[in-house]
C-alpha positions in Angstrom: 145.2 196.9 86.2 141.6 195.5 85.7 141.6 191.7 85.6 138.8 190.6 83.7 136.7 187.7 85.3 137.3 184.3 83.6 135.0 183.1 80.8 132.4 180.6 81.7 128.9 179.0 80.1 126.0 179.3 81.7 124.5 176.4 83.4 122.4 174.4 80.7 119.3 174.5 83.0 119.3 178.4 83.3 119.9 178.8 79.6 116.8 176.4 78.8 114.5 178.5 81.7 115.4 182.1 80.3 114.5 181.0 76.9 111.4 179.4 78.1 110.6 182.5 79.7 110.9 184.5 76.5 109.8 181.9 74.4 107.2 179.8 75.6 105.2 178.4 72.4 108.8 177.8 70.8 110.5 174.4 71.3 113.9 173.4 72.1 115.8 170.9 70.2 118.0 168.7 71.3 120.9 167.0 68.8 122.4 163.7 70.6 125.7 163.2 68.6 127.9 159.5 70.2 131.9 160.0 69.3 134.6 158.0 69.8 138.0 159.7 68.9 136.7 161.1 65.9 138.1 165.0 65.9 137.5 165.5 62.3 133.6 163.9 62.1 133.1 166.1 65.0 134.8 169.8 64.1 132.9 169.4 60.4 129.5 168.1 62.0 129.3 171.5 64.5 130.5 173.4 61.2 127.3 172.0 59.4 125.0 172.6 62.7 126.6 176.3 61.9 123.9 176.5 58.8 121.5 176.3 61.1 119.5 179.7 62.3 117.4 178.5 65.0 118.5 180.3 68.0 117.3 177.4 70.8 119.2 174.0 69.7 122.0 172.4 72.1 124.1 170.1 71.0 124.6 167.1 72.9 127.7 165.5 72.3 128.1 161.7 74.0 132.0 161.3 74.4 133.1 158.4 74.8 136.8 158.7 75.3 136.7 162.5 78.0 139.5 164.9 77.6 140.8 163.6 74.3 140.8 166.1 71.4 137.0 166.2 71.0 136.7 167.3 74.3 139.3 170.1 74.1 137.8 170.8 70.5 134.3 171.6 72.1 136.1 173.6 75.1 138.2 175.7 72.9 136.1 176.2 69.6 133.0 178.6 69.4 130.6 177.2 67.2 127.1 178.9 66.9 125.2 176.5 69.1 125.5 175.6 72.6 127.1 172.6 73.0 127.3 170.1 75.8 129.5 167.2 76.4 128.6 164.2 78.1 131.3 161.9 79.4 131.2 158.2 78.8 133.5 155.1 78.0 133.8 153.2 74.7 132.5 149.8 76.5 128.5 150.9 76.5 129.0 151.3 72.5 126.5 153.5 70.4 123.1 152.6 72.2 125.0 153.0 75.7 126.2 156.3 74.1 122.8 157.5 72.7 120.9 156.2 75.7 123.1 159.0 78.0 122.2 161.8 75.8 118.7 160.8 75.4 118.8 160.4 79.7 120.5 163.6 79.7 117.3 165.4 77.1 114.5 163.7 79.2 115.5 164.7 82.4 115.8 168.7 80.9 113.2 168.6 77.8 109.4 169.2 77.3 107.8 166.8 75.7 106.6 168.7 72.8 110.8 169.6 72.3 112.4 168.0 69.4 115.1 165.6 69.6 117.5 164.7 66.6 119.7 161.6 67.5 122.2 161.5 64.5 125.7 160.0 63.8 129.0 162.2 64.2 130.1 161.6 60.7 127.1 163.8 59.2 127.1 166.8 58.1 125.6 169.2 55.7 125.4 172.9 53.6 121.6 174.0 54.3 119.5 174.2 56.9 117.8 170.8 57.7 116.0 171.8 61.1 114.6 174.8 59.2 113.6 172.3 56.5 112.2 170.3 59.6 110.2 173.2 61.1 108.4 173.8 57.9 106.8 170.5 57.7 103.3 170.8 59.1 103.0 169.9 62.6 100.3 167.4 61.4 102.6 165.8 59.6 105.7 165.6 62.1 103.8 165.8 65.6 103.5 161.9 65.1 106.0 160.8 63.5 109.8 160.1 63.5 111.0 161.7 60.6 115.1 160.6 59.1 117.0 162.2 56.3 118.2 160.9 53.2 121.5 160.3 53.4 124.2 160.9 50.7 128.1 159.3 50.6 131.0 162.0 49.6 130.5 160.9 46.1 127.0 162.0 45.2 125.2 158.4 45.4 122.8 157.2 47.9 123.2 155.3 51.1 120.1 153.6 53.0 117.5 156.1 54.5 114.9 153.6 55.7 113.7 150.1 55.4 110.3 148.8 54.5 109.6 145.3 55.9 107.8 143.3 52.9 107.2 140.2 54.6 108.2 139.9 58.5 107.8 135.7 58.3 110.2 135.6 54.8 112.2 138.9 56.3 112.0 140.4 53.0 113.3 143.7 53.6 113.3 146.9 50.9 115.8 149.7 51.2 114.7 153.7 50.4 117.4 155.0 48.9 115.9 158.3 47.7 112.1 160.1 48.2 111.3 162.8 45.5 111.5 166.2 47.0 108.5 167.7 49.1 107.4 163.8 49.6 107.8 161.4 52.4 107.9 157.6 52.2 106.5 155.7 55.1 108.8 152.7 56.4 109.0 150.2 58.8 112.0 151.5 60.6 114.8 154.0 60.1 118.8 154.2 60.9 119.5 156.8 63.1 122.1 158.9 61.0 120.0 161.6 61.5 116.0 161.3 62.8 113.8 164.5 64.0 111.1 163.3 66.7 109.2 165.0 69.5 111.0 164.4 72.8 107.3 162.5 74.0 108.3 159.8 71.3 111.6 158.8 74.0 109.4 158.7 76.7 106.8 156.6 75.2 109.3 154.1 73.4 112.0 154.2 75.8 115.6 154.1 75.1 118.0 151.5 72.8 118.2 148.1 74.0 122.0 148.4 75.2 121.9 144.7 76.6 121.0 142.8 73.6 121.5 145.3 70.4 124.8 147.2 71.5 125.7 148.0 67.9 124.4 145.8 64.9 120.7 146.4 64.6 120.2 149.0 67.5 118.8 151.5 65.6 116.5 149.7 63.8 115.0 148.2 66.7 115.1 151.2 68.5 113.1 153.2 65.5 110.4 150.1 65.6 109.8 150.6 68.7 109.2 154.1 69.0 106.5 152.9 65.7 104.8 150.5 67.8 104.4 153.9 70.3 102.5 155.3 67.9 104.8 157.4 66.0 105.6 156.7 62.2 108.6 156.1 60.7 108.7 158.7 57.3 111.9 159.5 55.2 111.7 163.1 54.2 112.8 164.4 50.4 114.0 167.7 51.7 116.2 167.1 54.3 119.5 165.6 52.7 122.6 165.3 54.6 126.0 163.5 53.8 127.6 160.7 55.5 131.0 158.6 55.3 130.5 155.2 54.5 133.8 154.1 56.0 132.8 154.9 59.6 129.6 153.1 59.1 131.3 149.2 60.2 131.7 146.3 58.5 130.0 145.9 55.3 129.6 142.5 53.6 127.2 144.1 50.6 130.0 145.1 48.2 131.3 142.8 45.2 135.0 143.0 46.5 134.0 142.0 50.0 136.2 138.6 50.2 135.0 135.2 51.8 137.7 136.1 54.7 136.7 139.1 55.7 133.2 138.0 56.1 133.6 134.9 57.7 136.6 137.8 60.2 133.4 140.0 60.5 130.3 137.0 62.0 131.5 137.7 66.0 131.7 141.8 65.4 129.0 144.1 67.3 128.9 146.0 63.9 128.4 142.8 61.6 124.9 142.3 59.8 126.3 138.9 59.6 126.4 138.1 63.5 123.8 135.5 64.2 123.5 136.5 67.8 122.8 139.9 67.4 120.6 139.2 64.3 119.0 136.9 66.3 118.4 139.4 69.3 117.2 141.7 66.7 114.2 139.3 65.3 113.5 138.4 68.7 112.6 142.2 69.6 111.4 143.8 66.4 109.4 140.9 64.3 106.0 140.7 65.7 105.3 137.4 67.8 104.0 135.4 65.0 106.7 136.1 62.8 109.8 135.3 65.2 110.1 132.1 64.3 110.0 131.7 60.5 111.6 135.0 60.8 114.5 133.1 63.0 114.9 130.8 60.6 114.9 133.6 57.1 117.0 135.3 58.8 119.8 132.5 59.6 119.6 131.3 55.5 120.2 134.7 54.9 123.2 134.9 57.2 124.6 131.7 55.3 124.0 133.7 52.1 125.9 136.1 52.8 128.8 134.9 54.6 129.8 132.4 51.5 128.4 134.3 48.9 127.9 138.0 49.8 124.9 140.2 49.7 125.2 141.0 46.1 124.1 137.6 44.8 121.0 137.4 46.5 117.8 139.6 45.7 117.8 142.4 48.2 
């Protein structure tokens, strides 16, 4: 009886050298995905990467609770990509998360390779990195590039934020950008954001320390502007998200005075003062910081007794 050998992945280093070998001019992209018990966010996000044609994309997945469904999920389903998991522990929280899978792309990736660092709870039903490709390398070689980003219900959640005024932190959200049109902002969430691998190395990785939820990303995607690369929302690529995963919201007309004032010592709060104030003091430029400090703490007041919505946004 002929006993077949037992099935097992390549190592991640020889796939990356073969197809280096056979494709040298083409890049590899890398997708850094952070879960924490999230099954379903994960099985439907590898299901949307499905869409996608290009052959040389690994999926980096940032577990933070090992061997709990997700894991077995990866080990058991076959999804068109490679994917990778990374084990980790729910105390680093998202920038611990996304700074392992970034650590993990650096030490493996070119630096003209792309790296998408996205949230688990996206997903999608075209191809987005074909959509990426096809922007001219003029306009993407530079630049960080995010999605706009759609709820289950059709309507539009925040895609980018333009700084108006650093000293009165006036702040505008981009909801939307016309198709085959980008909109330059100050930074970008990272529900989903395209950039070359160089832009990690030259902006480093999330401030875990002082940012290890609430604001992380923002900083994060100002920094990598002050590298040199430019924050853009792209029209064409459009992907959903779920707006309950997202943490606590305090910008909705039935959000109560007691579950704001619950909300002021959460990580994922806009309304924490220490983590808003760790924010100012690493994103505002230095002659900003401390009018900004101060903006910043009237508009916490605002919204903890009032709520977001009766204040001009």
């Amino acid at each position: 009886m002929l006993i077949k050998p037992p099935k097992t992945k390549p190592d991640i280093r020889e796939i990356r050298d073969m197809h280096r070998k056979s494709h040298p001019t083409e890049p590899t992209v890398f997708v850094v995905a952070p879960t924490y018990r999230e099954p379903r966010h994960l099985k439907e996000f590898l299901s949307s990467w499905d869409h996608v044609a290009y052959e040389h994309c690994i999926i980096v997945v940032v577990n933070a609770n090992p061997g709990d469904e997700s894991s077995n999920l990866l080990l058991e389903k076959d999804f068109r990509h490679r994917t990778v998991e990374i084990p980790s522990n729910p105390s680093v929280f998202w920038t611990g998360l996304v700074e392992s899978g970034l650590r993990w792309v650096l030490s493996r990736g070119r630096d003209d390779d792309i790296v998408v660092v996205t949230n688990i709870d996206t997903s999608f039903d075209s191809d987005v990195l074909f959509q990426y490709l096809n922007i001219p390398n003029s306009e993407r070689s530079d630049a960080q590039i995010g999605a706009v980003i759609q709820n289950s219900v059709g309507g539009y959640v925040s895609a980018g934020v333009q700084v108006e005024s650093w000293i009165i932190a006036k702040n505008k959200h981009v909801y939307s950008v016309p198709r085959n049109a980008f909109r330059t902002v100050s930074y970008l969430p990272m529900r989903m954001v395209f950039m070359p691998v160089m832009a990690v190395r030259a902006g480093g990785f999330p401030n875990s320390h002082s940012l290890p939820h609430y604001g992380a990303d923002y900083e994060f995607s100002n920094r990598i502007r002050r590298s040199g690369y430019e924050p853009k929302v792209c029209g064409e690529l459009i992907v959903r998200t779920d707006l309950k995963n997202t943490g606590i919201r305090s910008d909705k007309k039935i959000s109560r005075l007691t579950h704001r004032l619950r909300g002021i010592n959460s990580l994922k709060s806009t309304m924490n003062p220490l983590r808003r104030f760790h924010f100012v003091r690493l994103a505002y430029p230095k002659g900003a910081r401390i009018p900004g400090m101060l903006a910043n703490f009237v508009k916490i007041t605002i919204e903890i007794f009032f709520g977001i919505n009766y204040w001009s946004r």
